[in-house]
N, CA, C and O atoms as a printed pandas DataFrame, in Angstrom:
     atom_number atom_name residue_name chain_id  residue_number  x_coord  y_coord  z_coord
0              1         N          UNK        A               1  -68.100   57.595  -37.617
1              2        CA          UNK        A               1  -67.336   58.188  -38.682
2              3         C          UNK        A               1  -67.806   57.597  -40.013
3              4         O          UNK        A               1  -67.978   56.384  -40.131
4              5         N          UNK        A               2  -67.982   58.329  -40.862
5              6        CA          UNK        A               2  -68.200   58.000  -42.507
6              7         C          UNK        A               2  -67.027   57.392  -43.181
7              8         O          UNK        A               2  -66.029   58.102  -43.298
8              9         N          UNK        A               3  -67.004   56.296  -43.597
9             10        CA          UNK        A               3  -66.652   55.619  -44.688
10            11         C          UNK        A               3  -66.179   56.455  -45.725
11            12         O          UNK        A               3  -67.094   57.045  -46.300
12            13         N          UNK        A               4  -64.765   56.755  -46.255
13            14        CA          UNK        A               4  -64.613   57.546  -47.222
14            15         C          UNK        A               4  -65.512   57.233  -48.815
15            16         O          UNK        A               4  -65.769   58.098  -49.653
16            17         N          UNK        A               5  -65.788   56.079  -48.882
17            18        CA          UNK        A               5  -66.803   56.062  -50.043
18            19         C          UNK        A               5  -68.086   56.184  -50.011
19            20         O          UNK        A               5  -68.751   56.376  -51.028
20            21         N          UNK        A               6  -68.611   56.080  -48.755
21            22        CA          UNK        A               6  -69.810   56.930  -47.647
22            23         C          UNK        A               6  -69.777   58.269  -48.092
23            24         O          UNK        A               6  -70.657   58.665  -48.855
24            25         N          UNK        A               7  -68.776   59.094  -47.669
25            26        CA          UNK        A               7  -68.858   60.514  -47.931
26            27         C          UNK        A               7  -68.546   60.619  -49.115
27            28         O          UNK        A               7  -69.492   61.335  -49.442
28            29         N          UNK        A               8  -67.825   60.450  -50.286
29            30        CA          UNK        A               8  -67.865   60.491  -51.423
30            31         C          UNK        A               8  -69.212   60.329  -52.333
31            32         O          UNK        A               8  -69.359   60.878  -53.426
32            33         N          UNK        A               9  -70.142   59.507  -51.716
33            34        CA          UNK        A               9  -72.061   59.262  -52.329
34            35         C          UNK        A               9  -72.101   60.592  -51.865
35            36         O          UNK        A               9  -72.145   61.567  -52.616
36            37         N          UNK        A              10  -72.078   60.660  -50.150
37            38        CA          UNK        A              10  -72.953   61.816  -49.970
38            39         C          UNK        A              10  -72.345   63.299  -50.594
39            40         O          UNK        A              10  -73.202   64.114  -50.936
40            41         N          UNK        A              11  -71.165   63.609  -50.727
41            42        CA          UNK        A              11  -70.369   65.100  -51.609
42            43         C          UNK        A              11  -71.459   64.500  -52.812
43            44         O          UNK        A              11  -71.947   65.566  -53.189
44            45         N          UNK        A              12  -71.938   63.731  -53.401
45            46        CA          UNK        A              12  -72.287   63.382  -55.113
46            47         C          UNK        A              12  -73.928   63.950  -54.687
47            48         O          UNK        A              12  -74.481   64.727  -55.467
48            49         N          UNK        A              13  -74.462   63.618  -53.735
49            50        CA          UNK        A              13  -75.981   63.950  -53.652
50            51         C          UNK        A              13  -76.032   65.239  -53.475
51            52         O          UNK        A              13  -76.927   65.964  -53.910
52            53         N          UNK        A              14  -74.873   65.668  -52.692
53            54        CA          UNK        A              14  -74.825   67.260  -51.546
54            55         C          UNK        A              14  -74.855   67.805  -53.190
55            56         O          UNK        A              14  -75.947   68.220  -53.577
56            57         N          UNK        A              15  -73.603   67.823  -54.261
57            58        CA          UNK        A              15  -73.634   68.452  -55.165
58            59         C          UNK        A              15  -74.957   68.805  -56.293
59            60         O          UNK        A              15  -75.412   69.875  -56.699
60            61         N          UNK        A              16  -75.273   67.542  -56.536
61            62        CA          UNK        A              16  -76.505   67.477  -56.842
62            63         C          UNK        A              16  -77.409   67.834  -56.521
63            64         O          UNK        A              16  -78.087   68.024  -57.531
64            65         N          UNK        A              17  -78.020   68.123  -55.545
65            66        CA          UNK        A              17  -78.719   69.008  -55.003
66            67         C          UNK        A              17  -78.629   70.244  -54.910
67            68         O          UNK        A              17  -79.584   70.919  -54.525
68            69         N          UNK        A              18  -77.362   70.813  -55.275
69            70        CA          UNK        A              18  -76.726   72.213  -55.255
70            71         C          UNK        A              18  -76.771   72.542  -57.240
71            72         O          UNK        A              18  -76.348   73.541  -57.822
72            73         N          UNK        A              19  -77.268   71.610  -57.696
73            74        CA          UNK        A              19  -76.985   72.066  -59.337
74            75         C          UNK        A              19  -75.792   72.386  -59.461
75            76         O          UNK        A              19  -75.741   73.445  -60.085
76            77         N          UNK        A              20  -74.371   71.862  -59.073
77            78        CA          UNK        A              20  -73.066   72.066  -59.223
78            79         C          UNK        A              20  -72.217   70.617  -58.896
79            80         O          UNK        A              20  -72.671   69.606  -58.360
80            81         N          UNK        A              21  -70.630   70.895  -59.475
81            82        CA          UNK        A              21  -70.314   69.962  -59.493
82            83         C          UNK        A              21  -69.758   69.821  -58.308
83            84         O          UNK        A              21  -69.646   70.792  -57.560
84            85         N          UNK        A              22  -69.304   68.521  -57.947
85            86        CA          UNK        A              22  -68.616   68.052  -57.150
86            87         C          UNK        A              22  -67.321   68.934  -56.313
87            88         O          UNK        A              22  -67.072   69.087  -55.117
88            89         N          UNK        A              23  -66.678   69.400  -57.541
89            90        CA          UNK        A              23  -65.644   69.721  -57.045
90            91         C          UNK        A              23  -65.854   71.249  -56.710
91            92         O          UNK        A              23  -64.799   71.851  -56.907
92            93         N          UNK        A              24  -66.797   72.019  -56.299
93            94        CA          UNK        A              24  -67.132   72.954  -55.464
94            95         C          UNK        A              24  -66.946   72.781  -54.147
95            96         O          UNK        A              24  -66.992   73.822  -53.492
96            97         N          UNK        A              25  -66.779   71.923  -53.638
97            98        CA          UNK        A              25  -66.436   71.546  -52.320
98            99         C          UNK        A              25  -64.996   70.960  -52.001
99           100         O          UNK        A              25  -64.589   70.363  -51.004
100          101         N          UNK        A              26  -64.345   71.339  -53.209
101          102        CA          UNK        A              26  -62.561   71.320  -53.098
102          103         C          UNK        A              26  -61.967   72.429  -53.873
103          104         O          UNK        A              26  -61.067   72.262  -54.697
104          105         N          UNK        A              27  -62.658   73.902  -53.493
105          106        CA          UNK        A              27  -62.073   74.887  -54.426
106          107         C          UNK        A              27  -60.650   75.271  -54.322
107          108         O          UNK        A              27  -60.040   75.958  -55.142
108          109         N          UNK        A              28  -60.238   74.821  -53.360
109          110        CA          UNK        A              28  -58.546   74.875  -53.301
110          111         C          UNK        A              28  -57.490   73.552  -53.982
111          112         O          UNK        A              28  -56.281   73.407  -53.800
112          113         N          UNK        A              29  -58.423   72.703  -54.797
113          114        CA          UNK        A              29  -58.154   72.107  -55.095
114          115         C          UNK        A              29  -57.675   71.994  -56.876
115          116         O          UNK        A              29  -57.262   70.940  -57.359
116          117         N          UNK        A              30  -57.802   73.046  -57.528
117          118        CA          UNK        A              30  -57.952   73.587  -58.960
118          119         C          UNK        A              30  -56.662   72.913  -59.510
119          120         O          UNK        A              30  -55.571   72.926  -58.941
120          121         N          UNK        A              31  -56.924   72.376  -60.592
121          122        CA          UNK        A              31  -55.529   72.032  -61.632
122          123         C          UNK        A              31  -54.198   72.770  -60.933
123          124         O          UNK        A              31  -54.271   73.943  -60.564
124          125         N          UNK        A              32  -53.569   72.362  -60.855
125          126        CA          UNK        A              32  -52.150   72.820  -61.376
126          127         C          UNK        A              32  -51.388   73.025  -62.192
127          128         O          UNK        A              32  -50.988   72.059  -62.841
128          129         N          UNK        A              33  -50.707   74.801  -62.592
129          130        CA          UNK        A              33  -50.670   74.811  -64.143
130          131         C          UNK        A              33  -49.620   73.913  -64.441
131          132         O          UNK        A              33  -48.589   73.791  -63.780
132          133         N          UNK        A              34  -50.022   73.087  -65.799
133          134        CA          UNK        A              34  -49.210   72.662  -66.434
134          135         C          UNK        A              34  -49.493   71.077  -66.393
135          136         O          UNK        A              34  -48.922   70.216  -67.063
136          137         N          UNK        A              35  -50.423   70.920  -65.525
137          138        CA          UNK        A              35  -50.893   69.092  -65.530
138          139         C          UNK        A              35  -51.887   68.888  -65.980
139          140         O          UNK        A              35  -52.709   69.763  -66.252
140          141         N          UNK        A              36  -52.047   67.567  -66.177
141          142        CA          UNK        A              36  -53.596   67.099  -66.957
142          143         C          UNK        A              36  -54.693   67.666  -65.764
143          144         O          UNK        A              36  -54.584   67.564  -64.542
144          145         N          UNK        A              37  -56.075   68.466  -66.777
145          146        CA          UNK        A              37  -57.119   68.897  -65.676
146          147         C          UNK        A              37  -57.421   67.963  -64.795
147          148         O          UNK        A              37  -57.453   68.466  -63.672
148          149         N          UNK        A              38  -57.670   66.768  -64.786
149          150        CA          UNK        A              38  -57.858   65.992  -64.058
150          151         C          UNK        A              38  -57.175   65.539  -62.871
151          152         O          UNK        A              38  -57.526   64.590  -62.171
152          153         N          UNK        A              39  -56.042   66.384  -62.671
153          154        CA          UNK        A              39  -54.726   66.128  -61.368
154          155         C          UNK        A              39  -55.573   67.324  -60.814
155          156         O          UNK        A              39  -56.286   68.061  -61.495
156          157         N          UNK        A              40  -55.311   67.410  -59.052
157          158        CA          UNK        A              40  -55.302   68.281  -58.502
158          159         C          UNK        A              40  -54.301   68.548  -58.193
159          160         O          UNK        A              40  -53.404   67.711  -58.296
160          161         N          UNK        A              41  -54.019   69.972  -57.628
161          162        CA          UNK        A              41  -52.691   70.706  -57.165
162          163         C          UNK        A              41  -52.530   69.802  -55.895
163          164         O          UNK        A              41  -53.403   69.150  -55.322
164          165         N          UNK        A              42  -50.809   69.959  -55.507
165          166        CA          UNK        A              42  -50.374   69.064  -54.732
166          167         C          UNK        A              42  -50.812   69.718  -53.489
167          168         O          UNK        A              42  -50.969   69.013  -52.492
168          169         N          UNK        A              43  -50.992   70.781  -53.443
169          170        CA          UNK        A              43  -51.879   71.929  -52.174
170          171         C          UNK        A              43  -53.310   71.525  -51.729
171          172         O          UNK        A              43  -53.965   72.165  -50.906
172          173         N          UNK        A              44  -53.806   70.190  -52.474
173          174        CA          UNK        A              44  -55.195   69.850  -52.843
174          175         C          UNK        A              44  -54.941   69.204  -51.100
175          176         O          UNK        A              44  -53.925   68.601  -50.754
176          177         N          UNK        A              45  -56.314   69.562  -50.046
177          178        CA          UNK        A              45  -56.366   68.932  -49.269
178          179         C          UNK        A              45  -58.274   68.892  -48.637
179          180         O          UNK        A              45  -58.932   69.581  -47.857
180          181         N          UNK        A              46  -58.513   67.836  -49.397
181          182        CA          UNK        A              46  -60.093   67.150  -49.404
182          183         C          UNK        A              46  -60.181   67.088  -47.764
183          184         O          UNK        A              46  -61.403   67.068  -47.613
184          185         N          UNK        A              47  -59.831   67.062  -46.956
185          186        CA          UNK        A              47  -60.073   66.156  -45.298
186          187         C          UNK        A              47  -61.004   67.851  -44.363
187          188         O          UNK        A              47  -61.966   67.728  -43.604
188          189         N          UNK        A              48  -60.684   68.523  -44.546
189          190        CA          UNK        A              48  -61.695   69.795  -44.228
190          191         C          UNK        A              48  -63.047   69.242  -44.702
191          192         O          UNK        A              48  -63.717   68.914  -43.724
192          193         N          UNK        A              49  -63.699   69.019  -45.905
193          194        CA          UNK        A              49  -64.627   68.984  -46.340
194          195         C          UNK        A              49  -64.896   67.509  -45.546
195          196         O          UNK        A              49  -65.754   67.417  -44.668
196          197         N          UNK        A              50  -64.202   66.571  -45.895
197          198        CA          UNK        A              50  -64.720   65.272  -45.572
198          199         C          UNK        A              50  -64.797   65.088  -43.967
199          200         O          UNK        A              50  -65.409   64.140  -43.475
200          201         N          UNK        A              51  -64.112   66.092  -43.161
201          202        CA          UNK        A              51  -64.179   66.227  -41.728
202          203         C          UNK        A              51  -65.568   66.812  -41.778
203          204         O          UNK        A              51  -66.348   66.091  -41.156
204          205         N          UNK        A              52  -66.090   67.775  -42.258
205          206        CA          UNK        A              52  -67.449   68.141  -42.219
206          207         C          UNK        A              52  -68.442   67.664  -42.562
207          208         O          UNK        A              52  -69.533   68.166  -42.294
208          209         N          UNK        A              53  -68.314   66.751  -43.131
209          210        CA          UNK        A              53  -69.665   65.618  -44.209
210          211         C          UNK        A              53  -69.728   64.339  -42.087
211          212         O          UNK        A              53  -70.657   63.945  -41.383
212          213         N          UNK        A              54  -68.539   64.255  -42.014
213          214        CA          UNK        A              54  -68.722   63.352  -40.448
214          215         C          UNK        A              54  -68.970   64.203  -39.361
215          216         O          UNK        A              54  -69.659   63.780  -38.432
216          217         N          UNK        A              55  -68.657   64.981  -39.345
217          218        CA          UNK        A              55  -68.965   66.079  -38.256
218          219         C          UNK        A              55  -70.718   66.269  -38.267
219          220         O          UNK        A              55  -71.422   66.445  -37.273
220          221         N          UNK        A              56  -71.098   66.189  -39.473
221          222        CA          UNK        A              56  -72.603   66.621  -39.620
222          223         C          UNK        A              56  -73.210   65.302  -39.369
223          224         O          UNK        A              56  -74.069   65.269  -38.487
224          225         N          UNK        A              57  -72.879   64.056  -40.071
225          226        CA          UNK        A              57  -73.327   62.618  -39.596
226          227         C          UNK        A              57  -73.618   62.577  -38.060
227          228         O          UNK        A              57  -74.687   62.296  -37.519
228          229         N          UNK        A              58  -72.626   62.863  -37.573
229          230        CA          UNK        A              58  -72.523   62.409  -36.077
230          231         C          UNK        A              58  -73.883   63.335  -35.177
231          232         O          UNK        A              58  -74.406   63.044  -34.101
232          233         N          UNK        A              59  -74.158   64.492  -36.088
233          234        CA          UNK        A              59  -75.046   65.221  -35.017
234          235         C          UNK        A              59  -76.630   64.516  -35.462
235          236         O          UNK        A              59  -76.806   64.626  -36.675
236          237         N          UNK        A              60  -77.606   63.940  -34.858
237          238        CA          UNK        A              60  -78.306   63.054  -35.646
238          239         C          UNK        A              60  -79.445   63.963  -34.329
239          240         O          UNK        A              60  -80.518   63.362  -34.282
240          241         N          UNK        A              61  -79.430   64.629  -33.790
241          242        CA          UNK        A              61  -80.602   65.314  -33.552
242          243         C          UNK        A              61  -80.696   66.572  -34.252
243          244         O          UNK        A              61  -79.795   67.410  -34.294
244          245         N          UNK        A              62  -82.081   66.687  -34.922
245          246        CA          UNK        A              62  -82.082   68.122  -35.876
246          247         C          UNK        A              62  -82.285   69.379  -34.752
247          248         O          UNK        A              62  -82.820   70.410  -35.161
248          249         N          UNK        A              63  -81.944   69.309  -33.626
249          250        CA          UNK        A              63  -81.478   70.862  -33.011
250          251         C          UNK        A              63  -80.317   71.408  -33.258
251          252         O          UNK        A              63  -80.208   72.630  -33.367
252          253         N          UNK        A              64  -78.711   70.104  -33.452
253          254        CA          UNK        A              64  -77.823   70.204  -32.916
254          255         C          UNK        A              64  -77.729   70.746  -34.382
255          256         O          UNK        A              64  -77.336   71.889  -34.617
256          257         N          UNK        A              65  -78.127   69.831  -35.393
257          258        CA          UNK        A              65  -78.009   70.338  -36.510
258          259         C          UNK        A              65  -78.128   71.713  -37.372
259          260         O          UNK        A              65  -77.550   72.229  -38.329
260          261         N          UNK        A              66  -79.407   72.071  -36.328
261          262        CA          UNK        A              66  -80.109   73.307  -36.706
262          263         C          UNK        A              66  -79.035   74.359  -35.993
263          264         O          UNK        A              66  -78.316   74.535  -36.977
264          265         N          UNK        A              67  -78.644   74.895  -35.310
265          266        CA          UNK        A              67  -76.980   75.461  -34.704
266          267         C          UNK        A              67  -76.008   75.435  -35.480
267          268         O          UNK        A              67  -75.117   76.284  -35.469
268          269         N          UNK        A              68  -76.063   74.360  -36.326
269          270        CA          UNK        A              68  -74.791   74.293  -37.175
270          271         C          UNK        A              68  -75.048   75.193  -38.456
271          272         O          UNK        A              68  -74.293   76.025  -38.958
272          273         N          UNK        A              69  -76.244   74.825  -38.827
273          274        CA          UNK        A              69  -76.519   75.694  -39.784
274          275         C          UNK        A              69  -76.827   77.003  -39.484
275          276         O          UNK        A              69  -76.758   77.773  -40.442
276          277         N          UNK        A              70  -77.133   77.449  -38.472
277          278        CA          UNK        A              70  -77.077   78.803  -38.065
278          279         C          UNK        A              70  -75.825   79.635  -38.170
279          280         O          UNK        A              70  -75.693   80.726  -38.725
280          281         N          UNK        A              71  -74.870   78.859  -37.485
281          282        CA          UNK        A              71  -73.434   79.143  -37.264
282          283         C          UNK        A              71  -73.206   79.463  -38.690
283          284         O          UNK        A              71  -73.066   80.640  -39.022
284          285         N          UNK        A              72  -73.150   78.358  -39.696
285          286        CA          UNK        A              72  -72.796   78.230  -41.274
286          287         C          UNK        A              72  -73.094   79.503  -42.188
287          288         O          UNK        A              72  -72.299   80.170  -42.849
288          289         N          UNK        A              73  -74.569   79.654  -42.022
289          290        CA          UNK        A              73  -75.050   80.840  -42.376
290          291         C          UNK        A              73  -74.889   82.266  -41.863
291          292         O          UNK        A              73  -75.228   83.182  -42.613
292          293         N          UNK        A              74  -74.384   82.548  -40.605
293          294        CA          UNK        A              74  -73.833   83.230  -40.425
294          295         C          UNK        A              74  -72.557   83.634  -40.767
295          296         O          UNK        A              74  -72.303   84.830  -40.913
296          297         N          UNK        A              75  -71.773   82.819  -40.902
297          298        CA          UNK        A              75  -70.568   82.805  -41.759
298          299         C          UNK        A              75  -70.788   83.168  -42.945
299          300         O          UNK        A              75  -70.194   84.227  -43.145
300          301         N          UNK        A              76  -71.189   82.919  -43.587
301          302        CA          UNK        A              76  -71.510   82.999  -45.687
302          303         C          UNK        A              76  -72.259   84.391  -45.368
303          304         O          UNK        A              76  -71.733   85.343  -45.944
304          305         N          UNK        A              77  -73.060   84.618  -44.797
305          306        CA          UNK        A              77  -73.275   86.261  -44.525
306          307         C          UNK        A              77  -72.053   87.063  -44.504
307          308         O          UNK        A              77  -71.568   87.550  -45.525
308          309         N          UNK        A              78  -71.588   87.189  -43.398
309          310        CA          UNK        A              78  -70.334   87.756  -42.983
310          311         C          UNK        A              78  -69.553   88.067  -44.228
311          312         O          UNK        A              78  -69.343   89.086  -44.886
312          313         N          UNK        A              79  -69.207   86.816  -44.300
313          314        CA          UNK        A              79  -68.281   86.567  -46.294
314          315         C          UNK        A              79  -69.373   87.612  -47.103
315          316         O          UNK        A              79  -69.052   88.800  -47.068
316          317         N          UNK        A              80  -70.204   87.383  -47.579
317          318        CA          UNK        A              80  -71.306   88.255  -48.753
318          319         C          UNK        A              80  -70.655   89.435  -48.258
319          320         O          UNK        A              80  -69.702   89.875  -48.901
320          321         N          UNK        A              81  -71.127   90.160  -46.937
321          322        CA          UNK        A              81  -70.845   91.285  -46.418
322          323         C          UNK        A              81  -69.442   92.149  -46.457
323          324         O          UNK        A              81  -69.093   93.312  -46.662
324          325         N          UNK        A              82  -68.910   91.004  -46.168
325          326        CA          UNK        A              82  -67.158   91.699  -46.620
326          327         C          UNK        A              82  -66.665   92.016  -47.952
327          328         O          UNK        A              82  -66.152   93.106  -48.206
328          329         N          UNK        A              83  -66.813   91.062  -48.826
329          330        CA          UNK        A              83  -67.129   91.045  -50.185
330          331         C          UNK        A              83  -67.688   91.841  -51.022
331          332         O          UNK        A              83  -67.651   91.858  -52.253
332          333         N          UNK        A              84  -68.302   92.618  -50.140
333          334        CA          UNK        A              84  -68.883   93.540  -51.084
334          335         C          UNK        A              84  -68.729   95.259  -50.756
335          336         O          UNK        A              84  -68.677   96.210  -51.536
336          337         N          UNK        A              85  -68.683   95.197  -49.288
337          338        CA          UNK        A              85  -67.388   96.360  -48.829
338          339         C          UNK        A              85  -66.383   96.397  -49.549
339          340         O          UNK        A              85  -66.156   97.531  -49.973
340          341         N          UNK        A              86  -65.256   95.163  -50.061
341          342        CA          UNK        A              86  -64.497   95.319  -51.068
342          343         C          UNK        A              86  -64.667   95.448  -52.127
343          344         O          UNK        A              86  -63.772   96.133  -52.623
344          345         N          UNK        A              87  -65.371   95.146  -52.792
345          346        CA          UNK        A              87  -65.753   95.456  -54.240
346          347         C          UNK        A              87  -66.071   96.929  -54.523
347          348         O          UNK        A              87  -65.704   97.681  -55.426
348          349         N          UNK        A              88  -67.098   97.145  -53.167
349          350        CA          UNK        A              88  -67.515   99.001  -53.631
350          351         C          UNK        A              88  -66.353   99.546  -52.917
351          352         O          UNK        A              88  -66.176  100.618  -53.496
352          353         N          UNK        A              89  -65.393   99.441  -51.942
353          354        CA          UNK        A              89  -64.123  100.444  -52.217
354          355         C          UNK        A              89  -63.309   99.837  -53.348
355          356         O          UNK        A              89  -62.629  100.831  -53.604
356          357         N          UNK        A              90  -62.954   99.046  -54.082
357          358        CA          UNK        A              90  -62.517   98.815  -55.781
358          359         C          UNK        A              90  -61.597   99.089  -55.606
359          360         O          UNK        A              90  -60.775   99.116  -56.522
């Protein structure tokens, strides 16, 4: 298991490498109106993401890895795909 300040480096490299910030990987996490930007909403729940930063640690052969990202990408397809069925019925 990752060290929560373990996975906190690695969300900082993952982002970085993505040319985005950090907090793309807590989009349910957005201000809450009426608090300083810097609070997250009390709905804010980081442990999905940080379950996945250890979930991916733990697989340390690049097959098991390579599946995951298959799976992943198949997903974010799917999403594109639906997404845009909705948009063109409007």
């Amino acid at each position: 298991m990752i060290p929560t300040v373990q996975a906190d480096a690695l969300l900082g490299r993952l982002a970085e490498a993505l040319g985005s910030p950090v907090e793309i990987f807590f989009a349910e996490c957005a201000p809450a109106t009426g608090r300083t930007s810097g609070d997250a909403s009390p709905d804010c729940d980081a442990l999905p993401t940080l379950e996945l930063l250890r979930l991916w640690e733990s697989l340390r052969e690049p097959v098991r890895r390579e599946r995951v990202l298959v799976a992943a990408r198949q997903e974010a397809r799917t999403l594109r795909a639906s997404r845009a069925e909705d948009a063109a019925a409007g």
